[in-house]
SEDRENFI-904252 format. One record per residue (C-alpha): x, y, z; residue in one letter. Coordinates in Angstrom, 2 decimals, always signed. Each point is the difference from the previous one (the first is absolute). Last residue first. Example, Ala and Ser with C-alpha at 12.3 -4.5 7.8 and 13.67 -1.06 7.14 Angstrom:
2
R_+13.67_-1.06_+7.14_S
R_-1.37_-3.44_+0.66_A
***
This chain:
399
R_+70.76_+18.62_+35.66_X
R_+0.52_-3.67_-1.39_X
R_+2.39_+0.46_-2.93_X
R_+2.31_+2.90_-0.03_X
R_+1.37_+1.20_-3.60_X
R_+2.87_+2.86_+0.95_X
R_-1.15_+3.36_-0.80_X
R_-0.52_+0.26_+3.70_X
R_-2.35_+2.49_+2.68_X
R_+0.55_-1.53_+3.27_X
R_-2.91_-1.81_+1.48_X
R_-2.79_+2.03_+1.94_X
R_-0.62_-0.78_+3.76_X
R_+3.57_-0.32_+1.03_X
R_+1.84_+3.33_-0.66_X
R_+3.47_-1.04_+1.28_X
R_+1.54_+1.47_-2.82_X
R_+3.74_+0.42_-1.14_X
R_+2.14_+2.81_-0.23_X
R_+3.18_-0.18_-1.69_X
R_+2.71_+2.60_+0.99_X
R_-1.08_+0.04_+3.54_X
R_+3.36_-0.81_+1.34_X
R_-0.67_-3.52_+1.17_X
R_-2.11_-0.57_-3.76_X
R_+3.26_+0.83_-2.03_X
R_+2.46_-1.29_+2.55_X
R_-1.49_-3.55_-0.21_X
R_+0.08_+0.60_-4.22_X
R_+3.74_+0.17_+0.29_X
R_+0.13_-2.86_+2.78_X
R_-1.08_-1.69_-2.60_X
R_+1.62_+0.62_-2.93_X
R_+3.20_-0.21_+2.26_X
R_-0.96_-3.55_+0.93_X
R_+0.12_-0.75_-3.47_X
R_-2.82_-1.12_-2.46_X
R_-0.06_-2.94_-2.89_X
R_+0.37_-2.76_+2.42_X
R_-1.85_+0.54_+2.78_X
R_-0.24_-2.45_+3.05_X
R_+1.83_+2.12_+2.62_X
R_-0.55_-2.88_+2.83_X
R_+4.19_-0.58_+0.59_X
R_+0.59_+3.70_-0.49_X
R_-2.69_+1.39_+2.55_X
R_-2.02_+2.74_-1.14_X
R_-3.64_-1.38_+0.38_X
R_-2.49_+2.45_-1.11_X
R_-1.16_+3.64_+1.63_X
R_-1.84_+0.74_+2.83_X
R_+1.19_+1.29_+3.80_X
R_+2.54_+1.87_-0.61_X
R_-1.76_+2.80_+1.76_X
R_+0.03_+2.50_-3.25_X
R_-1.29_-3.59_-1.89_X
R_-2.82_-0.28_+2.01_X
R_-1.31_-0.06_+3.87_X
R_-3.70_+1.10_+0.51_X
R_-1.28_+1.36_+3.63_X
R_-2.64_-0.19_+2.04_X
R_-0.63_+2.09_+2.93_X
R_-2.02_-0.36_+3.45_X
R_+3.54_-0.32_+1.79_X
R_+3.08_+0.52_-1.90_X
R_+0.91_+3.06_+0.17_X
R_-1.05_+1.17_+3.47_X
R_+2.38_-3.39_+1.05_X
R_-2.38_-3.81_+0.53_X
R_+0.10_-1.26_+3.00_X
R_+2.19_-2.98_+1.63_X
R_+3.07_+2.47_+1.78_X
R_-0.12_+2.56_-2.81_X
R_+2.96_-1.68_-1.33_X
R_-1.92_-3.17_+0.02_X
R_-2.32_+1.02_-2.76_X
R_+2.16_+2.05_-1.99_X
R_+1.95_-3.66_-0.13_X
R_-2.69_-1.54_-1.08_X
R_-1.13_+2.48_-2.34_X
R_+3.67_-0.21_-2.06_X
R_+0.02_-3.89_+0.59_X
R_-3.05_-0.52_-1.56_X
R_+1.09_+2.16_-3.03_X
R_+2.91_-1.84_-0.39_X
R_-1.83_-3.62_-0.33_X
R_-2.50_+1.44_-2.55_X
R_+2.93_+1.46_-2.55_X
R_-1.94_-0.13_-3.14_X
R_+0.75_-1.83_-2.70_X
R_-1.08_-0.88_-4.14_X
R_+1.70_-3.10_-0.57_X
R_+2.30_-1.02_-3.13_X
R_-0.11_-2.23_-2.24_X
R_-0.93_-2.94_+1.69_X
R_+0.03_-3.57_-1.67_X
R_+3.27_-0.86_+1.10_X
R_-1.90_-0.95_+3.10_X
R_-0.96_+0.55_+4.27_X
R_+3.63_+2.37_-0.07_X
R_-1.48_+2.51_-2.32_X
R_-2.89_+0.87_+2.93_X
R_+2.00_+3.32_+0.57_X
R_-3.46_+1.55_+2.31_X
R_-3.34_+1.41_-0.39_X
R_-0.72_-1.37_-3.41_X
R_+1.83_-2.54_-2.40_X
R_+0.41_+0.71_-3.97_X
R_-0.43_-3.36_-1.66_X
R_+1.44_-1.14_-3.78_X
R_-1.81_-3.02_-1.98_X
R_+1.44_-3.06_-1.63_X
R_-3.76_-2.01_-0.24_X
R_+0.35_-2.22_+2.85_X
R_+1.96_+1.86_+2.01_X
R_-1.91_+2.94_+0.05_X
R_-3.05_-1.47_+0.66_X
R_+1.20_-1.59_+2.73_X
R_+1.64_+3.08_+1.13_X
R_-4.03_+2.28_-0.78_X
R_-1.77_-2.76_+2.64_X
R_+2.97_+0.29_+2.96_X
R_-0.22_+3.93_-0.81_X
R_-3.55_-0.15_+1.41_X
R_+2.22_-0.14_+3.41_X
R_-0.70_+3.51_+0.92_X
R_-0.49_+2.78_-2.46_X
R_+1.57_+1.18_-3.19_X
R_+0.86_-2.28_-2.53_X
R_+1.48_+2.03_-2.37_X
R_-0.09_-2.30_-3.38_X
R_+3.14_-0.07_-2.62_X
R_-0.64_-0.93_-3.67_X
R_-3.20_+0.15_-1.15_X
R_-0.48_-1.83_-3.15_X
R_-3.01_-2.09_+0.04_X
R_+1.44_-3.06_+1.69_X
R_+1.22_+1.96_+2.81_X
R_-3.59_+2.10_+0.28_X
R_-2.20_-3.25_+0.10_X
R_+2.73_-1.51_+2.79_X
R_-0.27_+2.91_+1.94_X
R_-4.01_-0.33_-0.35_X
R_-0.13_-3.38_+0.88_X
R_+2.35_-0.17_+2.87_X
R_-1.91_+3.60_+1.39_X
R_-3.09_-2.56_-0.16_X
R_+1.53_-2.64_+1.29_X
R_+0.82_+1.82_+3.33_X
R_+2.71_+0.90_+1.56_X
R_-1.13_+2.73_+3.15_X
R_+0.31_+3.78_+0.14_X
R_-3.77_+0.41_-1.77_X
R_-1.86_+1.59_-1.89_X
R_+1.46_-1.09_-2.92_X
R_+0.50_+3.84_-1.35_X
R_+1.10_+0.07_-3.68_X
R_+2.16_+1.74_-2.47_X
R_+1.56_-0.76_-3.81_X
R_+2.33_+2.11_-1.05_X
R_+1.10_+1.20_-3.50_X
R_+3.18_+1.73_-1.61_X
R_+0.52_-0.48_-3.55_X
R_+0.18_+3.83_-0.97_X
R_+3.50_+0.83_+1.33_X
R_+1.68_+3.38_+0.02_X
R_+2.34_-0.84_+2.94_X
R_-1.37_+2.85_+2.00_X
R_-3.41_-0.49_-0.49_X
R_+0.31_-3.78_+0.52_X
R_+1.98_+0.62_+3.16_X
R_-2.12_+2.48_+1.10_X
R_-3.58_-2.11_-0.75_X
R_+1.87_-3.30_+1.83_X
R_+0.84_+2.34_+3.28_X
R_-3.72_+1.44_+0.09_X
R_-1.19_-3.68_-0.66_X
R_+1.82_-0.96_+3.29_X
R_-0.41_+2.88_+1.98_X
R_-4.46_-0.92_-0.77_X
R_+0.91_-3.24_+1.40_X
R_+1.91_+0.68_+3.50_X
R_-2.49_+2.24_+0.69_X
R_-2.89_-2.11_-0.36_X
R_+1.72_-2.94_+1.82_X
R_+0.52_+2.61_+2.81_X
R_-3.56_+1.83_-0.89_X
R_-2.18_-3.52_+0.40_X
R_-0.93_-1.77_-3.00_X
R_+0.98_-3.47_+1.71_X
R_+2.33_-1.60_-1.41_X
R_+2.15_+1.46_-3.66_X
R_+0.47_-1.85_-2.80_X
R_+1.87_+2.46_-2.41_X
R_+1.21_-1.07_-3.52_X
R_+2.79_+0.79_-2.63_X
R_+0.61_-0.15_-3.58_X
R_+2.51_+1.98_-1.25_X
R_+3.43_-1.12_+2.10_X
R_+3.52_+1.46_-1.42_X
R_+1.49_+0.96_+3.17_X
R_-1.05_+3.43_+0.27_X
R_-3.50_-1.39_+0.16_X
R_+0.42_-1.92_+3.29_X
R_+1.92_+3.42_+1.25_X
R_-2.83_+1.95_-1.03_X
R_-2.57_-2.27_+1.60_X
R_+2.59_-1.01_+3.39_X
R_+0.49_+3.75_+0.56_X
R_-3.62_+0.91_-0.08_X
R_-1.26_-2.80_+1.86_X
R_+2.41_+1.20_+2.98_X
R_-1.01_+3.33_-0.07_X
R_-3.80_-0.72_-0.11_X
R_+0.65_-1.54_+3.15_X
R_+0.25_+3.38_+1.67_X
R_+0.12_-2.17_+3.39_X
R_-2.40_+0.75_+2.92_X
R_+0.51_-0.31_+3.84_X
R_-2.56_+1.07_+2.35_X
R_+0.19_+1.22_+4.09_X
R_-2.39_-0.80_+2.80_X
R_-0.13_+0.47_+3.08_X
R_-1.08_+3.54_-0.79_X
R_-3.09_-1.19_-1.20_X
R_-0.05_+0.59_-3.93_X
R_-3.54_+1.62_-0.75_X
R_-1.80_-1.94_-2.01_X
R_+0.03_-1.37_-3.89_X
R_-2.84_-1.47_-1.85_X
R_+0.03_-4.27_-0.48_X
R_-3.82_-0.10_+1.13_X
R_+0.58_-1.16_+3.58_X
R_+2.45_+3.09_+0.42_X
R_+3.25_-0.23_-0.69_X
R_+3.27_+0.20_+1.70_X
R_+3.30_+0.80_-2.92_X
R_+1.77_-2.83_-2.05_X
R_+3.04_-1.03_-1.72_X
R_+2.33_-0.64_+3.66_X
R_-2.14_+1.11_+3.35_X
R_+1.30_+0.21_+2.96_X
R_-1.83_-0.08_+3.21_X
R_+0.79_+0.88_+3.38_X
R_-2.34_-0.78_+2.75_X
R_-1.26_+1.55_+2.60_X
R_-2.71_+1.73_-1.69_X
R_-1.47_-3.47_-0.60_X
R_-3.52_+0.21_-0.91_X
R_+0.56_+3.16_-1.39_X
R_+2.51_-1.27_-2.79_X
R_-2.36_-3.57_-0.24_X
R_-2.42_+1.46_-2.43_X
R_+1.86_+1.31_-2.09_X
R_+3.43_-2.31_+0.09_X
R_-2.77_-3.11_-0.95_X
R_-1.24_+2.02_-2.82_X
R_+3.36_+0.62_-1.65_X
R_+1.38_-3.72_+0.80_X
R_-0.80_-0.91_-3.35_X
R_+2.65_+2.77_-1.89_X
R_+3.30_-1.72_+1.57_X
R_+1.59_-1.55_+3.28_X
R_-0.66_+1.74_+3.28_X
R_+2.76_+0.31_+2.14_X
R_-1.29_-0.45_+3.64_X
R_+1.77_+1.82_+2.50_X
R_-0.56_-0.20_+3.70_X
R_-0.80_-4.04_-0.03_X
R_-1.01_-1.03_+3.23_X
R_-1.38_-3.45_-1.36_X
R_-4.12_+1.39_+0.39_X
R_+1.65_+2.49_-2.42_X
R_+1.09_-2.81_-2.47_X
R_-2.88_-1.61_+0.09_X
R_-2.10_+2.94_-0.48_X
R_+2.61_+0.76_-3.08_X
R_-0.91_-3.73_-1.31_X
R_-4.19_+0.36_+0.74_X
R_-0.18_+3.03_-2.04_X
R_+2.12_-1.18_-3.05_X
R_-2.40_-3.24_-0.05_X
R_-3.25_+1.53_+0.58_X
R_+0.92_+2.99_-2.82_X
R_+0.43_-3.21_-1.79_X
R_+3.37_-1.84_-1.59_X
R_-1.08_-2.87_+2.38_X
R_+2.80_-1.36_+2.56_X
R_+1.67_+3.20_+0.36_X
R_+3.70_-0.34_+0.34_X
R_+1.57_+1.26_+3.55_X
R_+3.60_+0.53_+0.27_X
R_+2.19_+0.96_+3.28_X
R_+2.53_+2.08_+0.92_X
R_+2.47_+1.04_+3.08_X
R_+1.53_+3.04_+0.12_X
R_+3.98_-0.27_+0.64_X
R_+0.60_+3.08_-2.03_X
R_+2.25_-2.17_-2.74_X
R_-2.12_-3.28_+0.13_X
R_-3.02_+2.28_-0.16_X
R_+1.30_+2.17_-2.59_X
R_+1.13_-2.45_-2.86_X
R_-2.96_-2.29_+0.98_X
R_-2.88_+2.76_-0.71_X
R_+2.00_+0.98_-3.18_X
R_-0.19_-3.98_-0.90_X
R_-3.35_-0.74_+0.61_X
R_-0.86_+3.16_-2.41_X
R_+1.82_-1.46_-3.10_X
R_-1.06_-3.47_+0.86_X
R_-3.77_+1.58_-0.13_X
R_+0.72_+1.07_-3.46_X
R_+1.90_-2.51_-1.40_X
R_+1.80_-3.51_+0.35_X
R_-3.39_-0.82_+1.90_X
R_+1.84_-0.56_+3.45_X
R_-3.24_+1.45_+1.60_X
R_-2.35_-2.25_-1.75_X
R_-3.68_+2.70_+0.02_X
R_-2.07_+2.41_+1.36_X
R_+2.77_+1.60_+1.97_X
R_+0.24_+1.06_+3.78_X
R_+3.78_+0.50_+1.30_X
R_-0.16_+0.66_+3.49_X
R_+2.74_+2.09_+1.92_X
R_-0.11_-0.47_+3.43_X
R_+0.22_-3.96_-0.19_X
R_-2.68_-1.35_+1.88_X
R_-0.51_-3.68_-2.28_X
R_+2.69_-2.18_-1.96_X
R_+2.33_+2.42_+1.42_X
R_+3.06_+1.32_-1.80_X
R_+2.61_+1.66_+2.35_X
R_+2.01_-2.65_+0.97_X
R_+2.64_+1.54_+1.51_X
R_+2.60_-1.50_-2.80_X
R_-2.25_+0.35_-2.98_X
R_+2.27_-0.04_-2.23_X
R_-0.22_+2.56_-2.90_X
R_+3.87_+1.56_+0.55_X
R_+1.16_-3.58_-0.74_X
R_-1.46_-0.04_-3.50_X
R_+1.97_+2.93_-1.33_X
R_+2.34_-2.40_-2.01_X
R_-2.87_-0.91_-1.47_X
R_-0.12_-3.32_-2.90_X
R_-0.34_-2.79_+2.33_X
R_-2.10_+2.21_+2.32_X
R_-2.84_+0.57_-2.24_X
R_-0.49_-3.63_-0.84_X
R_-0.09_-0.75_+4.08_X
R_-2.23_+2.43_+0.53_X
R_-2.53_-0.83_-3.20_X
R_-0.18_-3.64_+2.04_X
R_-0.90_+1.69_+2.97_X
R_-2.53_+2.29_-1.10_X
R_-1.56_-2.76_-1.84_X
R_+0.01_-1.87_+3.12_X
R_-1.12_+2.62_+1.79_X
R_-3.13_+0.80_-1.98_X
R_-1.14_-4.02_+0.25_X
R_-0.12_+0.31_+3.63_X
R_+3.21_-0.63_+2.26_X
R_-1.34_-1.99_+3.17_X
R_+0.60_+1.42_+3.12_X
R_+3.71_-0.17_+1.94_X
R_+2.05_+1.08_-2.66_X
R_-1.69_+3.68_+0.18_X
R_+0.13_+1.81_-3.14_X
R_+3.25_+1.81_-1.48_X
R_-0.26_+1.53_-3.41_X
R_+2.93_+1.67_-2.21_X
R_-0.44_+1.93_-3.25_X
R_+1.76_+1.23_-3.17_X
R_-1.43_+1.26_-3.07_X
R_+0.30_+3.01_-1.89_X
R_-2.94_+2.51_-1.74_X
R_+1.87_+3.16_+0.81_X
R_+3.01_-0.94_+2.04_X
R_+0.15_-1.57_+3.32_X
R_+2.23_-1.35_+2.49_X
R_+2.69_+2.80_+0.14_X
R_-2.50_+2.15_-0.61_X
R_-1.97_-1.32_+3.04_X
R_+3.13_-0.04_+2.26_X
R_+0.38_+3.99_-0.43_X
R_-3.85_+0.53_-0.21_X
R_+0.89_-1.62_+3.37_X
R_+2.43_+2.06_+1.08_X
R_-2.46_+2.93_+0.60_X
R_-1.65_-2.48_+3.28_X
R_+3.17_+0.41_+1.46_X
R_+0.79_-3.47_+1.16_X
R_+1.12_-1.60_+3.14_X
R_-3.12_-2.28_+0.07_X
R_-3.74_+0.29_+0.84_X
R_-1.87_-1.85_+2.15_X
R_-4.13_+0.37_+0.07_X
***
């Protein structure tokens, strides 16, 4: 494996240069001389958007060609579109930010069935490619990282939202090639609901994916944000209407029901998980409605958005990644066999901040950054209890 002049500390260096909590910015080389798959192209074309508007885009070339279609050292495994304008974007790009910086090359593998099959048969492929690290890519590849940890004690896994499990879903032992990433998403939710509220909404929804504890999380912040700010503002009129789909994907069904809640009143609609918020946009634009994004500043897809409730994916990559390769390509004491959880104290969760995305009307920056401190320091404390909802006196409809 080649590795450039660098100090491997510079890179969180280069990586906050690149990266904030929940920004955007990526670069992908690919062979010229094999065909580009459907995947590159759309990384391609995103590329050449991005780098219009970046003034930072020339530190992102891939000048050594580090990016393999297939053996790249680092292998990006996912269950889904890698350039999904989201979560597994988020991750792609940490992964790029300290490969093309290190000089470690990188690959990415989707699963072609979103089975325990599927995820299996991607990180085998990407083992059987030489990969030394495979980055494992949400809360469905918990079963495959269980069983496979022993299989492969020589390789390195990381794990972002999810821990191994056994063939029933139950926790095991972390290997100690191994190490976990978790986000205290419930901090995010929270700020968007009381800062959604603060505004001057009163009728809000939740459509969250898959009831898994991210999308869980993420939810039960967001009422305990929208019960604060009611408390606090001494309003009565506050209701919210919530609702797994099951799923991360658009589907008519999430269409339907955004469009049900839009025409009945509700006024803004976290769509939290995957692409379902393609369904809950074009129900938003047809009936006038407000979105609140998930997992990363999705403000620049439409006026539509709000706000997003963040987490800093792409930063906590590179922070293991480069623990990783510090310890010369094993996990340090710390961080092998452990799992960890990265929040608001970590600045890694909170809402978009930029000026030219700051959609708010009625509330300042300052508000903000006010109630930021408040939850940083300790000074409000907010749940992640998961299996019981959050006690409100606001009206919620659907749990």
């Amino acid at each position: 494996m080649k590795k450039r002049a660098i100090h491997y500390g510079l890179i969180l260096a280069l990586a906050a240069a690149l990266i904030g909590c929940g920004g955007s910015g990526r670069q992908e080389a690919w062979s010229r001389e094999k065909e580009n798959t459907a995947e590159d192209v759309e990384i391609q074309k995103h590329q050449e958007k991005i780098s219009e508007i970046d003034p930072m885009e020339e530190l992102r070339e891939d000048l050594y060609g580090d990016y393999q279609e297939k053996g790249g050292e680092i292998a990006f495994v996912s269950d889904g579109t890698v350039m999904d304008q989201g979560y597994n974007e988020a991750i792609y790009e940490g992964i790029e930010t300290y490969a093309l910086a290190a000089g470690v090359s990188f690959s990415y593998y989707v699963a072609e069935e979103d089975t325990l099959e599927g995820h299996m048969k991607a990180v085998k492929d990407a083992v059987r490619n030489h990969a030394g690290m495979v980055v494992c890519a949400g809360y469905d590849f918990q079963k495959t990282v269980g069983e496979l940890q022993e299989d492969y004690p020589d390789i390195s896994f990381l794990m972002i939202d999810g821990e191994p499990c056994d063939e029933e879903g139950e926790p095991v032992e972390i290997g100690n090639n191994v190490h976990c990433v978790f986000f205290q998403e419930e901090e995010s939710g929270y700020l968007a609901g009381y800062m959604t509220v603060l505004e001057g909404y009163r009728s809000l929804g939740f459509i969250g994916g898959k009831e898994e504890p991210s999308v869980i999380r993420y939810g039960y912040g967001y009422l305990q944000g929208i019960e604060d700010a009611a408390k606090e503002l001494e309003l009565e009129d506050v209701t919210v209407n919530y609702w797994y789909a099951g799923t991360f994907q658009p589907t008519q069904e999430v269409y339907e029901k955004a469009v049900k809640w839009y025409s009945e009143g509700t006024q803004v609609i976290f769509a939290c998980g995957g692409f379902l918020y393609d369904s809950v946009l074009e129900a938003a634009n047809q009936e006038k409605g407000m979105l609140i994004g998930v997992d990363v500043d999705q403000n620049p897809l439409s006026q539509r958005f709000l706000t997003s409730a963040i987490k800093d994916l792409a930063n906590a990559v590179v922070i293991s990644l480069d623990d990783y390769y510090a310890e010369g390509g094993k996990w340090s004491e710390e961080f092998a066999g452990q799992k960890v959880r990265y929040g608001v104290e970590d600045n890694c969760a909170g809402i978009p901040v930029l000026e030219t995305e700051w959609r708010f009307q009625n509330v300042t920056m300052k508000e903000f950054y006010e109630l930021y401190k408040q939850v940083k320091q300790g000074e409000r404390s907010v749940s992640d209890e998961i299996h019981r909802k959050p006690r409100t006196s606001v009206k919620v409809n659907g749990i």
